[in-house]
TORMI-23993 format. One record per atom (N, C-alpha, C): residue in one letter; x, y, z. Coordinates in steps of 0.001 Angstrom, whole numbers, plus 500000, padded with zeros to 6 digits. Example, Ala and Ser with C-alpha at 12.3 -4.5 7.8 and 13.67 -1.06 7.14 Angstrom:
A513190494310507800
A512300495500507800
A513200496700507800
S512850497750507080
S513670498940507140
S512900500030507870
***
This chain:
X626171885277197904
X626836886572197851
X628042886561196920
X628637885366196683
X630255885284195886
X629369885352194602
X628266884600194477
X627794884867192792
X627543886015192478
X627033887015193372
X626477888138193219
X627886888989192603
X629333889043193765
X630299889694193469
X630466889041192144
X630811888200191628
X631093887805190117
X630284888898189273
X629165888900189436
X628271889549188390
X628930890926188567
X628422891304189831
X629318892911189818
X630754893542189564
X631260892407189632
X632840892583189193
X632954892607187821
X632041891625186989
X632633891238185946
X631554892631184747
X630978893210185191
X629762894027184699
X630393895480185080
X631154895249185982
X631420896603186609
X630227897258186898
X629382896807187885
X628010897462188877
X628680898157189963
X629646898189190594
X630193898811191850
X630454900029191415
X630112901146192554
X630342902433192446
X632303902842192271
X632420903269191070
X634010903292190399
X634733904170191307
X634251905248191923
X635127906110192510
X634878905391194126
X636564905854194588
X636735905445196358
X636976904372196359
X637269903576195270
X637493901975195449
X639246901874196216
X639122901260197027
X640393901235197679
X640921899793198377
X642398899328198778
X642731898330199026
X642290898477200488
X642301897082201208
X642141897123202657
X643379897335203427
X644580898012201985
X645246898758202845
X645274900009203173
X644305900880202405
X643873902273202084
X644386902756200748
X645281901540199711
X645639902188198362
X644665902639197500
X644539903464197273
X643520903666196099
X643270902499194266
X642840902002193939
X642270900800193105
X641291902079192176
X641622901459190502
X640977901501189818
X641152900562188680
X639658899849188437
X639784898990187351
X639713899595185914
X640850899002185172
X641083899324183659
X640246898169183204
X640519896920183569
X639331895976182722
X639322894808183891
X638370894384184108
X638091893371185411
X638422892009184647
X638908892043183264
X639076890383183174
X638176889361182350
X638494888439181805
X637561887468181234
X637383886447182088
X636315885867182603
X635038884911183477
X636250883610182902
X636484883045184037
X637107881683183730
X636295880523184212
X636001879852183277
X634893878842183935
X635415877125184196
X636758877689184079
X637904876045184695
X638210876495185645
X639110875353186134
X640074875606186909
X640911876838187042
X641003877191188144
X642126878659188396
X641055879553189060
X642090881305188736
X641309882257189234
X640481882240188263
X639364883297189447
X637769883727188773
X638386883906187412
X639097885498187276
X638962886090185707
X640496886172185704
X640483885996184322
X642407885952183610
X642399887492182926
X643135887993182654
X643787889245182336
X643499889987182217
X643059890640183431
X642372891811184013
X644110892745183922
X643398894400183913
X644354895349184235
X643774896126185233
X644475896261186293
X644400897174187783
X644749898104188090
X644910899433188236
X645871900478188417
X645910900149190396
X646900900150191125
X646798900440192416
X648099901078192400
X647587902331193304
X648693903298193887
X648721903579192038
X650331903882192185
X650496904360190715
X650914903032189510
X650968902041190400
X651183900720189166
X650265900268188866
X650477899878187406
X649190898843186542
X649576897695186363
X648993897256187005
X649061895725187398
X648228895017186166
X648427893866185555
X647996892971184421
X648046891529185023
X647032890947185264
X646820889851185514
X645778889047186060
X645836888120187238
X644075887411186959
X643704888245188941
X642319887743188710
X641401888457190123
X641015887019190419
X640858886830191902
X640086886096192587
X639175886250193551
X637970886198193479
X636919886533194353
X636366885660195358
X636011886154196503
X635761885258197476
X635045885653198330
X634055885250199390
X633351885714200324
X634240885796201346
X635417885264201579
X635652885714202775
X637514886204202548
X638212886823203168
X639471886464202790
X640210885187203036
X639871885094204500
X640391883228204986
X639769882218204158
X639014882521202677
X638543881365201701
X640241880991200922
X640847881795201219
X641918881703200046
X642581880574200480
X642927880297202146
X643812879198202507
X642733878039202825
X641256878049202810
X640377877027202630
X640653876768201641
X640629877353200335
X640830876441199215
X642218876369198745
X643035876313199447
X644895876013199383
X645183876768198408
X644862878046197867
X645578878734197203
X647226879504197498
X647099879462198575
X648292879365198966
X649098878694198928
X648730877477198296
X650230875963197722
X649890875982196278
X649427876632196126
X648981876304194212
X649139877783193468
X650570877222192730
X651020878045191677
X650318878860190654
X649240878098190391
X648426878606189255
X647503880269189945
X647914880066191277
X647459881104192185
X648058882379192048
X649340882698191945
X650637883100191876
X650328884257190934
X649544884125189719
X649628885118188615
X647817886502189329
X647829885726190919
X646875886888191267
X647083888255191369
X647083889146191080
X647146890660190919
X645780891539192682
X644924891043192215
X644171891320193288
X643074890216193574
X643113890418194897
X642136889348195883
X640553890379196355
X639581889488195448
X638283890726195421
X637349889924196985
X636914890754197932
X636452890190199075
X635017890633199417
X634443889941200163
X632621890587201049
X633595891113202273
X634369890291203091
X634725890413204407
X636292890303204447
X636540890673204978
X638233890778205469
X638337890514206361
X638987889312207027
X639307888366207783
X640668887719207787
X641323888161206927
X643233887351207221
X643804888199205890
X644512888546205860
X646038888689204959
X646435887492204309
X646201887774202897
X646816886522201959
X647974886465201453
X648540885438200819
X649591885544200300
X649510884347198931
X650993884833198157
X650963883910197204
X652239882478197393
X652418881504196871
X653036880493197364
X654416880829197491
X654939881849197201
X656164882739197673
X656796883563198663
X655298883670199191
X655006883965200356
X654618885934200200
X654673886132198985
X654499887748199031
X652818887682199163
X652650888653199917
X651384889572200024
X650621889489198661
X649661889326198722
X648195889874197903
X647525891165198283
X647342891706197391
X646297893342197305
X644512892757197378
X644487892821198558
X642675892521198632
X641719894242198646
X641064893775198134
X639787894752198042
X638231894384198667
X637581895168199066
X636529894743199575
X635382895534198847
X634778894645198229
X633657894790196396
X632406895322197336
X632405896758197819
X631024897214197828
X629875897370196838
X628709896467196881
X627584896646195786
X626664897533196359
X626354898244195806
X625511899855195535
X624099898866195863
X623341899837196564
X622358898945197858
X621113898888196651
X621151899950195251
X620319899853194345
X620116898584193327
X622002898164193347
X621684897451192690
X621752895630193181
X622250896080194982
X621932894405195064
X620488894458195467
X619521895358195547
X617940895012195665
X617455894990194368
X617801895310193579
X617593895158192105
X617584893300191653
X619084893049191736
X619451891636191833
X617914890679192523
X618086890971193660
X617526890292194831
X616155890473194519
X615421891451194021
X614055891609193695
X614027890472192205
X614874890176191115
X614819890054189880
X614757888647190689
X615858887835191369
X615969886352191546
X614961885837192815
X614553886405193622
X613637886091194667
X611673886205194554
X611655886768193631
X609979887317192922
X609378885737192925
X608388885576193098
X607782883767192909
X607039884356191803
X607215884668190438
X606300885079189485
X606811884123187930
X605924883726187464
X606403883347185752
X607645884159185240
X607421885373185304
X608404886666184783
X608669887469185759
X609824887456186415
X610147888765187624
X610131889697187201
X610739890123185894
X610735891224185263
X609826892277184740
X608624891535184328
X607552891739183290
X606841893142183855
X606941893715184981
X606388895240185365
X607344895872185035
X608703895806184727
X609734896608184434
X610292896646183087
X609635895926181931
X610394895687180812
X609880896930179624
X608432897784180450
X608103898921179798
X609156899912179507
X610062899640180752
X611507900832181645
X612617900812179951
X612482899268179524
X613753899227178859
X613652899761177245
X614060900150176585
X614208900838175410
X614073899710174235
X612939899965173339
X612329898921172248
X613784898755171648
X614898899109171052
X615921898644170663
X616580898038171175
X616724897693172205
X617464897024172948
X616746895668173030
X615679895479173016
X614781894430173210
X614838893940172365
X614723894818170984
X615021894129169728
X616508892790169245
X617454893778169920
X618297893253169815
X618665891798170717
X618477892037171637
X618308890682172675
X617169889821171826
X615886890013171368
X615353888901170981
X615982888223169443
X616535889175168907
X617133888618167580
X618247887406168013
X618989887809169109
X619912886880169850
X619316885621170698
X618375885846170973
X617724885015171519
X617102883858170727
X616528884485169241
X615943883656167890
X617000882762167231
X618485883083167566
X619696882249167061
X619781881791168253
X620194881558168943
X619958880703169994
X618966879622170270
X617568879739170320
X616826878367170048
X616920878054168439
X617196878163167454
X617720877930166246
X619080876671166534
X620089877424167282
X620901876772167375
X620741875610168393
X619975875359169337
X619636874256169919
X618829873419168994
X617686873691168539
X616828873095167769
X618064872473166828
X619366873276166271
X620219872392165325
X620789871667166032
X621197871626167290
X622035870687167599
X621269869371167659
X619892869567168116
X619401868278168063
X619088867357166490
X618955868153165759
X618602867413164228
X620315867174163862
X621299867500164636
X622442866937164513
X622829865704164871
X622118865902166487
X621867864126167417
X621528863510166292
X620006863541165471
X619422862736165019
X619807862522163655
X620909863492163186
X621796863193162298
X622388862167162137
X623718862309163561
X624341860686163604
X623975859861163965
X622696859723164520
X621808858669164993
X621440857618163633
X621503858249162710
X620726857886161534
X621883857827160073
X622948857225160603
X624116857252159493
X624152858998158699
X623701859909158953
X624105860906158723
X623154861335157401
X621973860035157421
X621447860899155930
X620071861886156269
X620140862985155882
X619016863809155578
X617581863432155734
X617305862750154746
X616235861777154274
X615334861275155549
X615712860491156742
X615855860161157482
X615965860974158709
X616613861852158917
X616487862567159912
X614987863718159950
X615027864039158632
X614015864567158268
X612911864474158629
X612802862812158351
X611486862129158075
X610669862126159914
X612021862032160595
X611952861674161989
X611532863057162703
X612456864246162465
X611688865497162711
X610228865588162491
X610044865499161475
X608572865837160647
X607666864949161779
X607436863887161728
X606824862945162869
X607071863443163772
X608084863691164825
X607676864695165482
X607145866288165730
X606870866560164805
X606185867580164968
X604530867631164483
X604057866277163761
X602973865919163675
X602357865312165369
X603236865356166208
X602233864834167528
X602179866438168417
X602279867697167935
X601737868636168187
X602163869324169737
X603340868897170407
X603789868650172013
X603125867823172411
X601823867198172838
X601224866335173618
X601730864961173610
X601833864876171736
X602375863336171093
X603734863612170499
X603998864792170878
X605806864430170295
X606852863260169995
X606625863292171645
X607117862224172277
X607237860486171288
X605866860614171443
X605055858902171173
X605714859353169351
X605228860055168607
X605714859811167560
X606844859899166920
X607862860772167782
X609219860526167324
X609743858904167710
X608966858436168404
X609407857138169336
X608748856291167887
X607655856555167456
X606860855151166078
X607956855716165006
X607980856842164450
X609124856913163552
X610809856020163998
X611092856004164814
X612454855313164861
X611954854071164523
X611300853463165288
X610353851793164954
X610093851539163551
X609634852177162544
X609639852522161444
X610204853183160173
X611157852693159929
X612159852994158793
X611266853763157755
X612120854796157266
X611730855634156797
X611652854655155183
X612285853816154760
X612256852907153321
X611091852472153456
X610547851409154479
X609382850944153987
X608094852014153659
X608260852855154517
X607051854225153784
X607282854368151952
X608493855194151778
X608986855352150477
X608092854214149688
X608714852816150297
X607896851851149242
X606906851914148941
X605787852334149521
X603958851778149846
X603555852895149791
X604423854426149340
X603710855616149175
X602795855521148398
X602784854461147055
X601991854377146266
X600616853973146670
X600604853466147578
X599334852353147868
X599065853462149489
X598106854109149318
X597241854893150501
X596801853858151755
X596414853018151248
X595863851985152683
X596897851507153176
X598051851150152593
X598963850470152516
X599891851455153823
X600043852374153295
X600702853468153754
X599800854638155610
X598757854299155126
X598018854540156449
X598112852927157393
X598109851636157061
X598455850615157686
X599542850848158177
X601059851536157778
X601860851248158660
X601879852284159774
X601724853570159276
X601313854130161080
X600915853951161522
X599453853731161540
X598458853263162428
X598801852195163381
X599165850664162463
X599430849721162873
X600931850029163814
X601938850629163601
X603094850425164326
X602853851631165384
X601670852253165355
X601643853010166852
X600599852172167648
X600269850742167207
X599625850067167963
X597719850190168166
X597526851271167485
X595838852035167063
X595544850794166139
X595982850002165497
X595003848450164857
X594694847358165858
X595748847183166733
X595424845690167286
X594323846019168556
X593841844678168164
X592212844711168591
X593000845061170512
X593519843735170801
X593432843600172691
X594081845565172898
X594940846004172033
X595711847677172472
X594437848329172438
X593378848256170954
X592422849391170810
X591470848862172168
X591546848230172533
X589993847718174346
X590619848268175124
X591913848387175499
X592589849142176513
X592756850536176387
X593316850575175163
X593420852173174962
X592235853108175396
X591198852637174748
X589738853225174551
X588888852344175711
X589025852269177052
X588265851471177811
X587086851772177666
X587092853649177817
X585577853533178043
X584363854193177043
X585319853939175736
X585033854093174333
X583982853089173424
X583333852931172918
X583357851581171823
X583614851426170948
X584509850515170433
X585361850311169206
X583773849427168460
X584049849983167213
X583431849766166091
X584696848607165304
X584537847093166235
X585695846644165654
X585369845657164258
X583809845662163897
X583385845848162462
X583786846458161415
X584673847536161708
X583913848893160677
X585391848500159474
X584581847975158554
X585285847433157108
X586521848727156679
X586801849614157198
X588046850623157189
X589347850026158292
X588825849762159133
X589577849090160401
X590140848055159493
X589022846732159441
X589748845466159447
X590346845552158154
X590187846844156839
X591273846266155726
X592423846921156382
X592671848171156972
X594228848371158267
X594903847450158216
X593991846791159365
X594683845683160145
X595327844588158899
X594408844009158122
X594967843044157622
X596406843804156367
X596066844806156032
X597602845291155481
X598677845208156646
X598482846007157668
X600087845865158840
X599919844511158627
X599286843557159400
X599531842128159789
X600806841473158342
X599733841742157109
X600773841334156347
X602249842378156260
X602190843540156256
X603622844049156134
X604568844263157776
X603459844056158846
X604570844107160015
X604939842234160184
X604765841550159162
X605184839878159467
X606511840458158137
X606217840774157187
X607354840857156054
X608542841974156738
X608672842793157558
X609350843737157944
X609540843145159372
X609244842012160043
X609054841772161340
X609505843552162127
X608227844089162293
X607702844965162490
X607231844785163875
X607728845279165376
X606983845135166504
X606246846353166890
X605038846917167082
X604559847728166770
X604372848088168612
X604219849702168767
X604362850610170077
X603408850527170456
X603196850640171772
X602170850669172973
X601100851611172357
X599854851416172370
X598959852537171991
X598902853932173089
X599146852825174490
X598702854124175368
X599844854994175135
X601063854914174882
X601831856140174512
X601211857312173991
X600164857051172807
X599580857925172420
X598058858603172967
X598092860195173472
X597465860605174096
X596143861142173295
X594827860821173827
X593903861353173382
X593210862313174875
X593546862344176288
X592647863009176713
X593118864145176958
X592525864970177130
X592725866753176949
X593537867128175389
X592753866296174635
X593565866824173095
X592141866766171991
X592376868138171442
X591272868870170970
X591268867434169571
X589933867140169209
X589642865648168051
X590632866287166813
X590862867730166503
X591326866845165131
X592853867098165279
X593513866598166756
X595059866951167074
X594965865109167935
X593489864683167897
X593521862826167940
X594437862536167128
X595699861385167483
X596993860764167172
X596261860135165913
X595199859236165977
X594579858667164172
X594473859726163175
X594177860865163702
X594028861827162488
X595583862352162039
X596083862514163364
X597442863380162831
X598308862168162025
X597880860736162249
X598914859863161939
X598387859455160424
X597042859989159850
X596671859702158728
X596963860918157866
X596856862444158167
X597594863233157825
X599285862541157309
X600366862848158354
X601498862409157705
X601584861328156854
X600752860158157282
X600514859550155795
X600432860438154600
X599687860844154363
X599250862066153394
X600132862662152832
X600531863158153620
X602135863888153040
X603122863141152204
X603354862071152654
X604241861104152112
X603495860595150933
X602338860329150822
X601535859709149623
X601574860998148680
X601292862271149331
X601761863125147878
X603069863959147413
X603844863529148277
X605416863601147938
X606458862717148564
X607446862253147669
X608054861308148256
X609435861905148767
X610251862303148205
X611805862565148703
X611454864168149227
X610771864345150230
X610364865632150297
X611414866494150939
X612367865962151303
X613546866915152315
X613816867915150642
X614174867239149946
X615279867658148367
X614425868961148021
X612875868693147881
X611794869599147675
X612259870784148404
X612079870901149609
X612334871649150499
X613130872488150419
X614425871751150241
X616013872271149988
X615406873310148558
X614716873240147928
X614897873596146297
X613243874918146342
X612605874647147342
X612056876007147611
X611766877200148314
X611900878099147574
X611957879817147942
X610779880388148216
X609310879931148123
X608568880498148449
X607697879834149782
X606947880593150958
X606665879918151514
X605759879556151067
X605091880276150221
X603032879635150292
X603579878629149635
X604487878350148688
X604759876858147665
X605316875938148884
X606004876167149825
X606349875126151204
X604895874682151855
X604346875225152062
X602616875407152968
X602086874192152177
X601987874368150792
X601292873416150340
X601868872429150063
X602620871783150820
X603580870077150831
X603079869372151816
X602277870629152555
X601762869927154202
X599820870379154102
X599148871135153165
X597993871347153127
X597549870449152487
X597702868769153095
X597225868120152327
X595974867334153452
X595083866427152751
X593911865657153554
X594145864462153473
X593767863416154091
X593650862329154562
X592905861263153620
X592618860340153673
X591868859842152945
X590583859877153011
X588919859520152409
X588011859934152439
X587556859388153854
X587986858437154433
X587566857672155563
X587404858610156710
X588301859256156667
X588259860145157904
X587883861530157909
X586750861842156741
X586339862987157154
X585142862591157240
X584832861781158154
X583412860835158817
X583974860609160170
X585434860534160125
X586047859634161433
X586980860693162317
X587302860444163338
X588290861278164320
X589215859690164636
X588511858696164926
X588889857954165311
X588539856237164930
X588225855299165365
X587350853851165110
X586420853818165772
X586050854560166900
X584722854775167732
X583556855138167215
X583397855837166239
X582015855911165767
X581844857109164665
X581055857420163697
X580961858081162504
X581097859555163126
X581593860342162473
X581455862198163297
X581030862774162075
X580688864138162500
X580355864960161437
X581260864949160088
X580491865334159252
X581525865366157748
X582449866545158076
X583450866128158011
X584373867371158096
X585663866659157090
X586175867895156173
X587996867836155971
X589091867781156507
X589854866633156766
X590795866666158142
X592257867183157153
X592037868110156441
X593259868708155750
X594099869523156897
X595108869578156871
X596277870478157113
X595941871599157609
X595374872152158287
X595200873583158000
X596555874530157962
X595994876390157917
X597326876895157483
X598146877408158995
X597562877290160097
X597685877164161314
X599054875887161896
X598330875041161403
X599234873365161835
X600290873762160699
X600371874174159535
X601239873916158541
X602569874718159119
X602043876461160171
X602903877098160089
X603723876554161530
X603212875767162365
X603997874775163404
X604860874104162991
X604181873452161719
X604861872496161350
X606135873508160520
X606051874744159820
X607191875249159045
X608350875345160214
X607514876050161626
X608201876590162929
X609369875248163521
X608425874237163442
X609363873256164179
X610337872387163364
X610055872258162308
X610571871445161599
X611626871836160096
X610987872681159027
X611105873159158023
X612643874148158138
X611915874985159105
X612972876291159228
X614157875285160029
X614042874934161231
X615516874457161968
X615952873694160929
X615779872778159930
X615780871994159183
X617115872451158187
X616177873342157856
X616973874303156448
X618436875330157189
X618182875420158480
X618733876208159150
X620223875294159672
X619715873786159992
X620748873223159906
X621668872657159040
X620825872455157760
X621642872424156516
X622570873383156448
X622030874394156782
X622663875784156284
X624076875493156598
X623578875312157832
X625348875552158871
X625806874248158642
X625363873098158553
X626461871694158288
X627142871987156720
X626851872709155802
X627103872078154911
X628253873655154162
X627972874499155689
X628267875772155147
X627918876685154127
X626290876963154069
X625663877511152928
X624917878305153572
X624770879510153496
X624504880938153721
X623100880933154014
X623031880423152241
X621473880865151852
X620273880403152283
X620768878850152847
X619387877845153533
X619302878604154938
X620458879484155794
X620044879755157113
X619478881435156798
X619581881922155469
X618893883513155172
X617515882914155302
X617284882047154520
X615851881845153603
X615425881061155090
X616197880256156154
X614816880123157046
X614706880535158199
X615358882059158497
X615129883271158760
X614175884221158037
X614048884564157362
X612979884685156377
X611834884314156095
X611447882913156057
X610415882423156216
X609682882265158148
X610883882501158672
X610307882596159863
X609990884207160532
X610554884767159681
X609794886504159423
X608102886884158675
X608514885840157976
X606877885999157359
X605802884766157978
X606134884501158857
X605371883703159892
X604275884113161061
X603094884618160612
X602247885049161849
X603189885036163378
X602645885314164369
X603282885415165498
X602215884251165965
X602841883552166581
X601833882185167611
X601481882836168586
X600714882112169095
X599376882314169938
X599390881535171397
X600281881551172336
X600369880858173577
X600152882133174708
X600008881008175904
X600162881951177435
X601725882790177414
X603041881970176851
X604071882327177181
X604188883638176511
X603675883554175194
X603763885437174286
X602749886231174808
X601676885369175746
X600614886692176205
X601344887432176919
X602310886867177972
X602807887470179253
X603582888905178623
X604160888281177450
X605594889541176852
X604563890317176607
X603832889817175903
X602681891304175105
X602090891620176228
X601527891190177539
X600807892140178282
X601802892945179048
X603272892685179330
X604112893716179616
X604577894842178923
X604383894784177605
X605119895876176761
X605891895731175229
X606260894381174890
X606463893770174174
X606312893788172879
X606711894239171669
X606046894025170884
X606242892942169859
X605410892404169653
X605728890593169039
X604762890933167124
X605768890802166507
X605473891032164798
X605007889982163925
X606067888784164301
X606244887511163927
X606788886208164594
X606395885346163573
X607145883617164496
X608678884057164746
X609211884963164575
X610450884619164767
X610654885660166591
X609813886180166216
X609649887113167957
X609137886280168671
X607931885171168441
X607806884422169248
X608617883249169866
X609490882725169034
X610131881741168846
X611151882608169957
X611661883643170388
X612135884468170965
X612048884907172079
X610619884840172233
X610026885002173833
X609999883483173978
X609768882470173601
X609791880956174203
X611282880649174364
X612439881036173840
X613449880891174520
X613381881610175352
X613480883175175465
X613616883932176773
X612535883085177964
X611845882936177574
X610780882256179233
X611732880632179601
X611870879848178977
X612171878639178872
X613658878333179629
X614496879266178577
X615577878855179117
X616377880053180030
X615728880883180232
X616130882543181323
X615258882993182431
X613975882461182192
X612718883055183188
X612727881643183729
X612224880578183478
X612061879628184377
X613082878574184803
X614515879246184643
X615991879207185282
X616117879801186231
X615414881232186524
X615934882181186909
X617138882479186971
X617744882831185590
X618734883380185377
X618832884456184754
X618008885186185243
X617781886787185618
X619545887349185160
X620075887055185640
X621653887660185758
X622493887646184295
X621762886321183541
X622220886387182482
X621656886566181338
X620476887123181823
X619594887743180488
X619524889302180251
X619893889922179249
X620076891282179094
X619353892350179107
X617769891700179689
X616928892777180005
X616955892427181828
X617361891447181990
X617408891634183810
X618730892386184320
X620027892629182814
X621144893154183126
X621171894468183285
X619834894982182374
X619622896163181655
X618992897000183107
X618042896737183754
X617259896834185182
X618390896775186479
X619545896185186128
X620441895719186886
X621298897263186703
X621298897281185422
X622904898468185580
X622052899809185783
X620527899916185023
X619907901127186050
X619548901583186987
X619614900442188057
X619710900781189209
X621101901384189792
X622121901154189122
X623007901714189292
X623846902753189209
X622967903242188071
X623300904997187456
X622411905659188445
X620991905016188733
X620624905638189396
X621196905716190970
X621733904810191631
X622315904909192643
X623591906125192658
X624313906046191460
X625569907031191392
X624954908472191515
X623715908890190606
X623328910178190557
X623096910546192165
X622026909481193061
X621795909985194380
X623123910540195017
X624504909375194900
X625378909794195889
X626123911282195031
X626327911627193583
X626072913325193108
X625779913812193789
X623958914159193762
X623115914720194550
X623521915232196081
X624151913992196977
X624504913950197899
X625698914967197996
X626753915143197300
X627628915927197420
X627320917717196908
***
């Protein structure tokens, strides 16, 4: 109930007229204050009118009034600058460490809008909201998801910041480590941001030249060469541990993970069951080979282009001929091209490219890298998950990656928080229940 009064205090949801002290003074709020999230009162420099004085200073809210001498505000100075004491129940007369009186109030919430509240945070649904978001006005939605699109932007930067100083601070490198992770597709994220750290981004650079060379060290340092990992990995598989593609692998790592003393990762890290064959960790890990074999300093590239279809094709690249026979070492598959498609490329622009450019933007203070990957994330199809079905089957309208990227923060970090209270379409449902509550008690008169 004290969280609830916060919200309503600080939103102003309480019905404005009749507000009165629990001494019968009449109370009206000029501004309820800024949310203090230290130490002290709730909110600092609020203005109050009671009786005929305007009072300037902080509010403290509480479920009960006798909370005030539970939490010794009554010996603590910092108490002192209270103006009014906001209450559920009235239960004792407060004071300040001077011993003068406090002005308590008792915060009636409008019965519309604490069932409003209470319906939004108590619902057992993916989206509490999602029958009501038809109610809210397409501009407004707009605007919350644009806020919402800088916001996972700005998380996504903070982390290529982690992996910034993780990595003496160079680009190159952090880059390289993003990119690998976003070649394991969510399933293998994980496992391949984990073989990229194991694997210095120099020895690639070196052996870009040499394709086998360069498919030996992924392979081999995610542990997919050695014979006793591939019997376990694949128990109930059969390794084709003949097949003259394998053993020249193996014998490249052997020689470059002895020259690099190179300890190479658990295979089972890397997941093959419930993962569609050509999102299998050998294919995706012969892909990023690929990439690197047809460009080398590719962050600089990046930095230096404006178009997307010219970005698309840094990543629409194929594998070597081996594997459009292969998914894996288990046995020959249909002829197929295990190229890039323009699908994976635009994941890969989504996860990697854009936050990328986006964090340049802002480390280095340059405008134009966080326009341009805004922009490119405007001309980005809209993705294709359960989480954007839900928005679109409520009302939603989703244009591009950057609306989606928008609804996966809103679900992620607001819907499956339930923090309903602090998302601006559960605020939006919140304060109309409340106009509508004011018109009834109109009506009423």
């Amino acid at each position: 109930m004290e969280r609830m009064s916060h919200y309503v205090w600080k939103h102003k949801l309480y019905a404005e007229s009749g507000l009165v002290t629990t001494d019968g003074v009449s109370v009206s709020v000029v501004d309820p204050g800024i949310p203090n999230t230290d130490a002290g009162p709730d909110f600092f420099n609020a203005k109050v009118r009671i009786g005929d004085i305007l009072w300037a200073g902080n509010v403290e809210i509480h479920e009960r009034s006798s909370d005030w001498f539970v939490h010794r505000h009554d010996k603590d100075k910092a108490y002192d600058s209270v103006i009014l004491h906001i209450i559920i129940r009235h239960d004792a007369s407060v004071r300040r460490a001077n011993n003068e009186p406090i002005p308590q109030m008792i915060l009636y919430v409008p019965q519309n809008v604490k069932d409003n509240i209470e319906w939004l945070l108590l619902r057992d649904t993916p989206v509490s909201c999602a029958e009501r978001i038809c109610n809210i006005p397409p501009l407004y939605i707009s605007s919350w998801m644009n806020a919402l699109l800088t916001e996972r932007l700005e998380r996504k930067t903070n982390d290529i910041f982690t992996r910034l100083e993780n990595n003496s601070k160079d680009w190159n490198e952090m880059f390289y480590i993003t990119l690998m992770r976003s070649f394991g597709f969510g399933t293998n994220s994980d496992a391949f941001e984990l073989l990229a750290r194991s694997l210095p981004f120099k020895y690639i650079l070196k052996h870009r030249n040499n394709p086998l060379q360069t498919e030996a060290l992924f392979l081999g340092q995610a542990g997919l060469l050695d014979k006793n990992q591939l019997t376990m990995h694949n128990a109930q598989c059969t390794i084709n541990v003949s097949d003259p593609y394998l053993q020249a692998l193996r014998r490249e790592y052997e020689f470059l993970g002895k020259k690099y003393k190179l300890k190479p990762n658990e295979a089972f890290l890397f997941k093959n069951l419930r993962v569609r064959p050509v999102n299998f960790p050998h294919v995706r890990l012969a892909q990023i080979a690929a990439v690197w074999i047809n460009s080398d300093l590719l962050f600089s590239k990046i930095l230096e282009t404006e178009r997307i279809e010219d970005m698309r094709n840094f990543f629409n690249v194929a594998p070597s001929d081996y594997w459009t026979t292969h998914y894996n070492f288990h046995a020959i598959s249909s002829n197929r091209k295990k190229h890039v498609g323009m699908n994976a490329s635009d994941i890969i622009m989504i996860n990697t490219v854009i936050p990328v450019l986006f964090a340049y933007g802002k480390n280095k203070d340059l405008p134009v890298y966080k326009e341009r990957a805004l922009r490119f994330m405007e001309e980005i199809k809209p993705e294709r998950n359960s989480i954007v079905t839900v928005f679109k089957n409520a009302g939603i309208e989703v244009k591009n990656a950057g609306d989606t990227q928008a609804l996966i923060q809103l679900r992620r970090e607001y819907c499956d928080k339930k923090k309903c209270l602090y998302c601006r379409i559960g605020f939006k449902i919140i304060e109309n229940s409340k106009t509508i509550d004011n018109a009834q008690l109109i009506l009423k008169f």
